[in-house]
N, C-alpha and C positions, 0 to 999 in steps of 0.2 A: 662758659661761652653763653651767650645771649644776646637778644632783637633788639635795640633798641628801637620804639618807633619813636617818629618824627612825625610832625602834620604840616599844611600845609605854608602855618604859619612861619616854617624854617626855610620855607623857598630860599628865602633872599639874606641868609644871617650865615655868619661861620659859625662852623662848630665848637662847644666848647671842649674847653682841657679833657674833661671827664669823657666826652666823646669821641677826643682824638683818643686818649688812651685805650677805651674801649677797642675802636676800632684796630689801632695797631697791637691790642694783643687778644685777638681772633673774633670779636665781637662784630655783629652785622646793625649796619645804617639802614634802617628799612623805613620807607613812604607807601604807608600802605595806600595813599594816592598818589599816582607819580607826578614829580616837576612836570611841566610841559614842554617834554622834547622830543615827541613825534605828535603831527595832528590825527584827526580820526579818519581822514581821505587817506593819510597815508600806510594808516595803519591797516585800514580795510583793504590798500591795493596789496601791502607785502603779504598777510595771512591769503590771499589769491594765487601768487605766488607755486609752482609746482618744483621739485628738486629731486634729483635722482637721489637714490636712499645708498650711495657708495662714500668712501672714507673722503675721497678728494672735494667731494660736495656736500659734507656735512654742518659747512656754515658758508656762506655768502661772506668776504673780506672786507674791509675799506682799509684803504691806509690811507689816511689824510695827509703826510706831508707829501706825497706824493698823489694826491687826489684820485689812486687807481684803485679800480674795482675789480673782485675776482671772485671765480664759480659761480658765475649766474647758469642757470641752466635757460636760457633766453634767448634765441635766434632773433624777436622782434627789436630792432634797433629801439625805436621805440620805449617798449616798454623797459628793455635797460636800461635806458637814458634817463625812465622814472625811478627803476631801482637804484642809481647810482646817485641819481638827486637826493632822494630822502636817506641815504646813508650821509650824505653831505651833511645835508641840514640834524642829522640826529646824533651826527661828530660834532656838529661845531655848537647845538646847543647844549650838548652835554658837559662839552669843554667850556663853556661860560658858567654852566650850575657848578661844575665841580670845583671851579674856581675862585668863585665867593665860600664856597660851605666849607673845601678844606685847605685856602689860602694860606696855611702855614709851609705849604708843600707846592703850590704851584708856581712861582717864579723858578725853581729848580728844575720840575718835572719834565722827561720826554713823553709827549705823547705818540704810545702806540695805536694797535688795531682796535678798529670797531668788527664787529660781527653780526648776524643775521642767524638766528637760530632756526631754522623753518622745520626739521624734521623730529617728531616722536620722539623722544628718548627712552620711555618707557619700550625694553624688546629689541630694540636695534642690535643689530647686528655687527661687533666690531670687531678688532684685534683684542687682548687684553689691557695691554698698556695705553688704548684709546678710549678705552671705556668709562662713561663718566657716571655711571650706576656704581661704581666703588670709590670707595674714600679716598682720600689724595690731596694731598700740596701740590700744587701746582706748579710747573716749573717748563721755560719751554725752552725744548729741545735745539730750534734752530738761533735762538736770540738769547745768550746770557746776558743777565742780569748785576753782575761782577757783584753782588751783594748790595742792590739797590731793592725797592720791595714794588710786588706787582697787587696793584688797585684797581679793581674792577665796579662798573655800575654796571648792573643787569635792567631791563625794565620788558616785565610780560607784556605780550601783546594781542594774548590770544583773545577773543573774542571774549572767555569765558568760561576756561580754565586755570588753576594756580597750578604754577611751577611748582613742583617738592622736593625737597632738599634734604639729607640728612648729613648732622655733622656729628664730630667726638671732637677729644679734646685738642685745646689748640697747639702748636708747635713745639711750646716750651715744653709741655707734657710729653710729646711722644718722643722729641729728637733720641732722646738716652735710648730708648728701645730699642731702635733699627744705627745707634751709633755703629757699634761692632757687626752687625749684618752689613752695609755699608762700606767697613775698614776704614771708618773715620780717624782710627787710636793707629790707624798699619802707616807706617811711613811707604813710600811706592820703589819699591825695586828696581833694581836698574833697566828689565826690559820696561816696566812701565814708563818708568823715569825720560828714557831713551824716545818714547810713542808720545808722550805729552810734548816736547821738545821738535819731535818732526812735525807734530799738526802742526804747532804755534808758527811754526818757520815756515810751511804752507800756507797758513792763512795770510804772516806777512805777505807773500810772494803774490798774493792775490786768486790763489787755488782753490775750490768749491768744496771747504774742509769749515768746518764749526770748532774754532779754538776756547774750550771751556775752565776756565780757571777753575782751579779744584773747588770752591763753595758750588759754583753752578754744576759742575761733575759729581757732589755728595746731595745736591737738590735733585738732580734727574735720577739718583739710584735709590733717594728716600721714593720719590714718586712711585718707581716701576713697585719696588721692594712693598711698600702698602698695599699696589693692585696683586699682586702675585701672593702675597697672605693672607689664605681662606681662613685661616684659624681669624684672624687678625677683624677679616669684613664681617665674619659671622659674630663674634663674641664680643667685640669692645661694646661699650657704651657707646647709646645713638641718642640724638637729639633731630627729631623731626619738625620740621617747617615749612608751612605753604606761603607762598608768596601769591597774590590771589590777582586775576585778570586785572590789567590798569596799574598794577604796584610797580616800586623800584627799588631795589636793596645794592649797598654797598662793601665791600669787604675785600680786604687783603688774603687771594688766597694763594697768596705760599707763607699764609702763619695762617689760618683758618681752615681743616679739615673739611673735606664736605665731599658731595656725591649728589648727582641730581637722579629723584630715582623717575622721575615721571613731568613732562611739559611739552611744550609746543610751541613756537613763535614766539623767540620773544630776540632783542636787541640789546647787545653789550657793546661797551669800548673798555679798551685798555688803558691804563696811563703807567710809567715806570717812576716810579719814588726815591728820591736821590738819598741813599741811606744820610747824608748831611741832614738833613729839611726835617725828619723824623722826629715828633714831639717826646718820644720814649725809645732812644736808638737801641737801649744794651736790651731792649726784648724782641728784635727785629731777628729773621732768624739763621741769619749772619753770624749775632753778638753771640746769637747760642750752640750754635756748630762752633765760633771759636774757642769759647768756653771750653765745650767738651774736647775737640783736640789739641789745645794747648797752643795754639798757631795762626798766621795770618792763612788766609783760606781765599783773598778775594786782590786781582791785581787792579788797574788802573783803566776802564771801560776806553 
């Protein structure tokens, strides 16, 4: 695993071969100067910014296709009106950079959430499975991904602080470990069999149930099953990196291990990668949970 950086002169160029590969097998896109897609008025009013330090408010939302904002902690009509603007504007220039750089992917892609990261992570107080101080693929709980891959840009905003990050190895490396903890190799029994069949026929029905096709169901038990292994956070190989005030890094992280152990303010968006579009699909980690269970793993989004 490694940073590739980038300067300014790649603003406006796609990426090459060697860096699509990097990147979709766990390697990080780092500008240790970021594109310009927040200005410095806006960046000065969000670190202003105050947020209650609970789980429901630990990021400020955007969802762009739907232009709604959520968990401001902000009574002043006002100034949400400014926080919901600069979310605008740092969705949709972000969507225009990522556009040109990894154009092999974006005529396919959904775009997801942007976020607002406002609060400490260094110390925070969470659940364990919310905890982003421990290693972890990423996988989210209420949006499967039916075996499409999730792409993030990050961009620090803090005044002057680096974000820090520690990774091990990438996906292809660890899947074998936590296969069998998992039950990736267990065909599902009949009461299980029975419970995957009633969600699905729920969700048709239009009922407040998360139908997860078994890859997105063996992606959320690698997730937990990483945070839940002290042997595992204490002992593997770590690879530390700081991402310094002003920067932006890029990475796929449900094939990129990581853990942020220490930051502050800074702004993400999501995009969802159409396992088609993927310049190296059988490393995606889909191709690799198939591999190991012998099977298709992933239905029709």
């Amino acid at each position: 695993m490694a940073r590739i950086t980038m300067g300014a002169e790649r603003f406006g160029t796609e990426a090459r071969e060697a860096e699509y590969r990097g990147l979709e097998t766990g390697d990080i896109l780092f500008f240790p100067q970021s594109p310009p897609l927040v200005s410095e008025a806006d960046r000065a009013f969000l670190v202003t910014q105050k947020q209650v330090d609970a789980s429901y408010h630990k990021n400020v939302s955007y969802r762009p296709r739907e232009d709604r904002l959520k968990g401001v902690d902000q009574d002043d009509p006002a100034q949400r009106e400014r926080v919901h603007q600069i979310m605008r504007d740092y969705s949709r220039k972000t969507i225009a950079f990522m556009s040109t750089l990894l154009n092999k992917y974006a005529t396919t892609w959904k775009i997801d959430y942007a976020s607002f990261r406002p609060i400490e992570e260094e110390g925070r107080q969470v659940a364990l499975h919310s905890r982003n101080d421990l290693l972890h693929f990423d996988s989210f709980p209420t949006r499967p991904s039916h075996g499409d891959r999730l792409l993030r840009i990050f961009t620090n905003i803090h005044p002057d602080r680096s974000r820090v990050w520690v990774t091990t190895d990438a996906f292809e490396a660890l899947a074998g470990q936590f296969a069998d903890r998992i039950g990736l190799h267990r065909r599902p029994g009949p009461l299980e069999a029975c419970k995957n069949l009633t969600v699905r026929a729920a969700s048709k029905l239009g009922l407040p149930v998360v139908d997860r096709p078994p890859y997105d169901r063996f992606m959320l038990k690698i997730h937990h099953a990483m945070k839940e292994d002290a042997g595992f956070q204490q002992s593997c190989r770590k690879d530390r990196w700081e991402f310094p005030a002003g920067s932006s890094w890029i990475v796929f992280t449900d094939g990129t291990s990581h853990a942020c152990l220490s930051g502050q303010y800074m702004l993400e968006q999501t995009f969802i990668v159409r396992r088609g579009s993927l310049a190296f699909p059988d490393r995606a980690p889909i191709a690799v949970l198939e591999r190991l269970a012998g099977c298709p793993l992933a239905r029709s989004a």
